[in-house]
Structure formats: C-alpha cells, structure tokens
VMD Tcl script that draws the C-alpha trace (Angstrom):
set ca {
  {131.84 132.65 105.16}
  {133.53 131.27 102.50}
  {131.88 128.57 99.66}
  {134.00 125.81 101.11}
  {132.86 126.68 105.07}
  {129.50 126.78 103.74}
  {129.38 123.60 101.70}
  {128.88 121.16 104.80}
  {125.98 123.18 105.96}
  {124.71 122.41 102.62}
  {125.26 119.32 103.25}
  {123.42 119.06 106.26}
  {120.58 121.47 105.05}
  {120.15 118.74 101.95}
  {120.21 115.99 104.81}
  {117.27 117.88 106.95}
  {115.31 118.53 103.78}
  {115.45 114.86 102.69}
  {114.03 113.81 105.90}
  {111.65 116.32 105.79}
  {110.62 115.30 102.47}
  {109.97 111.86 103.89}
  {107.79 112.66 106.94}
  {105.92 115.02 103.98}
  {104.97 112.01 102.40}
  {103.87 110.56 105.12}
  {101.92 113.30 105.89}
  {100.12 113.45 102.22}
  {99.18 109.69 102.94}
  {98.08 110.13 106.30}
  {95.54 113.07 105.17}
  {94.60 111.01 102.18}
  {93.65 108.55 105.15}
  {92.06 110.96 107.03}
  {89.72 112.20 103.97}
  {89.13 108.75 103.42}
  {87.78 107.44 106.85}
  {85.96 110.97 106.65}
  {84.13 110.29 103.75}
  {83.43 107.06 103.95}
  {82.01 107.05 107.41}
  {84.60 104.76 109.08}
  {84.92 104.51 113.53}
  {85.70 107.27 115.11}
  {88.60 105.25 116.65}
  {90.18 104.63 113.29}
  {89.89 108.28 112.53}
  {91.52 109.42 115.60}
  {94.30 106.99 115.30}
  {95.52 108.63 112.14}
  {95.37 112.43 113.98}
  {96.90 111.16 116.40}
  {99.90 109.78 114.45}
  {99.84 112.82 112.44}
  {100.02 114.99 115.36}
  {102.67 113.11 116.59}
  {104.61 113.63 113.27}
  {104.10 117.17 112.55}
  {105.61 117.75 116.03}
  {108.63 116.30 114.51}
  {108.62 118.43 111.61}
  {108.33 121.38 113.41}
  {111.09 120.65 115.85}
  {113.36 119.91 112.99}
  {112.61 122.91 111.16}
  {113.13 125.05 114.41}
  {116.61 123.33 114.04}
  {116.85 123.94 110.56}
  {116.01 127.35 111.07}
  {119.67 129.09 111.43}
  {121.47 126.79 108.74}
  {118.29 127.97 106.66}
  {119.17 131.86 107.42}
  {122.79 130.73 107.10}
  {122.69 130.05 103.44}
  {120.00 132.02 102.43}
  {122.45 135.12 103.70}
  {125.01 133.32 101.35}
  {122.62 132.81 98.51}
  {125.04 134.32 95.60}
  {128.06 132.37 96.96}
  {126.23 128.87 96.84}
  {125.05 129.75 93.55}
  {127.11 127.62 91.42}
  {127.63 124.80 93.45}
  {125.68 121.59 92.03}
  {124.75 120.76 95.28}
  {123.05 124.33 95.84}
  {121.00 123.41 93.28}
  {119.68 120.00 94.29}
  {118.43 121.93 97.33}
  {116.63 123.96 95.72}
  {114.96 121.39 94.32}
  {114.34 119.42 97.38}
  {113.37 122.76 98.48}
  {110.36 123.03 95.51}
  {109.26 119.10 96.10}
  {108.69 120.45 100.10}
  {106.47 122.80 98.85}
  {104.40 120.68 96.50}
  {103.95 118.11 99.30}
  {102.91 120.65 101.76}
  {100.60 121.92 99.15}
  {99.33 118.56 98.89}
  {98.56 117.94 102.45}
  {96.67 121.35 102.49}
  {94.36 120.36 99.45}
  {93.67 117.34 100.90}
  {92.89 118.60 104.78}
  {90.53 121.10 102.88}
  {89.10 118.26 101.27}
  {88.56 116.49 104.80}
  {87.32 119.70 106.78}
  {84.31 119.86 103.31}
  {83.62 116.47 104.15}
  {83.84 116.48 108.04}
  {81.17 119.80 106.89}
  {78.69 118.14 104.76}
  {78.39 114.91 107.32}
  {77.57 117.25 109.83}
  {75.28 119.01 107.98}
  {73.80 115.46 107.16}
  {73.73 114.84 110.73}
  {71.83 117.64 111.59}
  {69.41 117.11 108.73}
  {68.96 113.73 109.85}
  {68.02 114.84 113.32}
  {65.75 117.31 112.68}
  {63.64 114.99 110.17}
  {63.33 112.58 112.71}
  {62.29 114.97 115.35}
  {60.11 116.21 113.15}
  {58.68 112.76 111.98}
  {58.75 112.10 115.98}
  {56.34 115.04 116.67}
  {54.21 114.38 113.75}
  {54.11 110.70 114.95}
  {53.06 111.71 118.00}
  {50.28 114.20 117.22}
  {48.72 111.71 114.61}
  {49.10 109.42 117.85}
  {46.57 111.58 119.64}
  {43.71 111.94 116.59}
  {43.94 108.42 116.04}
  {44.36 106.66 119.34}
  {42.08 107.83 122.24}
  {43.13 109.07 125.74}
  {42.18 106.54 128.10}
  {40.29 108.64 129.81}
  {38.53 109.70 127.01}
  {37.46 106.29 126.26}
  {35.93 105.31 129.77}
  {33.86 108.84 129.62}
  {32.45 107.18 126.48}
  {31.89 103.76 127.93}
  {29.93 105.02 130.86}
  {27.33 107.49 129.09}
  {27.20 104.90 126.24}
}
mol new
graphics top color blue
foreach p $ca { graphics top sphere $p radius 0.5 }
foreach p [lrange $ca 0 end-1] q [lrange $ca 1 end] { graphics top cylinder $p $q radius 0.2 }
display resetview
C-alpha cells in the first residue's frame, strides 16, 4: 500500500486511539474510585457500582481494540512508509499517552487489591480477637458465676 492509501487508516487508527484514550481516563478515575471506597471502608453497594461500570467499560475497550486490531497490523506492516507523515507521529504519541494511562490504572488496581488485602487481614484479626475474648469471657464466666446446680448442692448441705 501506498502512503496516500494508508493515510485514512491513519486517520481512523488516530480516531480509535482518541476514544480509547478517553474511556482510559475514565478508567484511571474509576480505579482511583475503587481504591478509594476500598480504603476508606465505604458500602459494598457503592463499591460494586463502580466494578460494575468498569466492567461494563473495559468490555468496550476490548471490543474496539479487537476492531482496531487489523488497521493496527496494517500500519505497523507499513511502519517506514508512515514515517514522515505528521500525522504518523501524533499517533505515536497518542499511542505513548495509552500506555501511561494503562499504567496508571494498573498502579492503582494494585493499590486496591493491597488494600482489599490488609482489610481482610483486619477482618480476620478482628474475628479471632473476639472469639478469643468470647472464650475467655466465657471460661471466666464459669470461675466466677456458679452452675446452678452447683449452688443448690450448697444450699442443701449448708
């Protein structure tokens, strides 16, 4: 293919990667969300609406790069041709902002998964200190507090 039969899938690529750029960003804020309500310790409900919007959108994003796939393979075959064209370059700088904003959403989902970790952990602290505390509670229950029983053995001999 020639520069000028390649320059509207260019065009089109540029297009895709713009949108993609935008649902990116929305990604980044909806895991900044997500870490948020983790740490702070917000409803479940309010959690899961934000996964579930965020599911919703990186369906989207994966459709559209399945679309995106052959124009990608297109021009990356044509790479050296493309080379000089203004436009080329813009792309690849779309191209570079993609990857910092998927880098972005990874940092902060490994952010979320620590703190999703350490509330659990809390959790299960939590739990066992108060089973613990239950079944110290309830054997200082049985020094201090006699069995009925016990009691009217005592009242009759006494």
């Amino acid at each position: 293919m020639t520069a000028a039969e390649l320059a509207p899938l260019l065009t089109q690529y540029r297009a895709a990667l713009e949108a993609q750029i935008a649902m990116l960003e929305h990604l980044r804020e909806l895991a900044g969300r997500e870490r948020e309500r983790t740490q702070g310790h917000e409803p479940a409900s309010l959690l899961t609406d934000v996964i579930d919007e965020r599911d919703q959108l990186m369906a989207t994003l994966v459709g559209l790069e399945s679309d995106l796939m052959p124009i990608r393979q297109t021009l990356a075959r044509s790479r050296e041709q493309l080379a000089h064209l203004a436009e080329y370059t813009d792309v690849v700088e779309l191209h570079r902002r993609a990857l910092e904003l998927v880098n972005d959403v990874v940092r902060n989902d490994e952010r979320s998964r620590i703190a999703l970790r350490d509330a659990e952990l809390a959790r299960r602290t939590a739990a066992d200190a108060l089973e613990r505390s239950e079944s110290t509670l309830a054997a200082y229950r049985r020094v201090v507090v006699p069995a009925a029983s016990a009691a009217t053995l005592l009242n009759r001999k006494g």
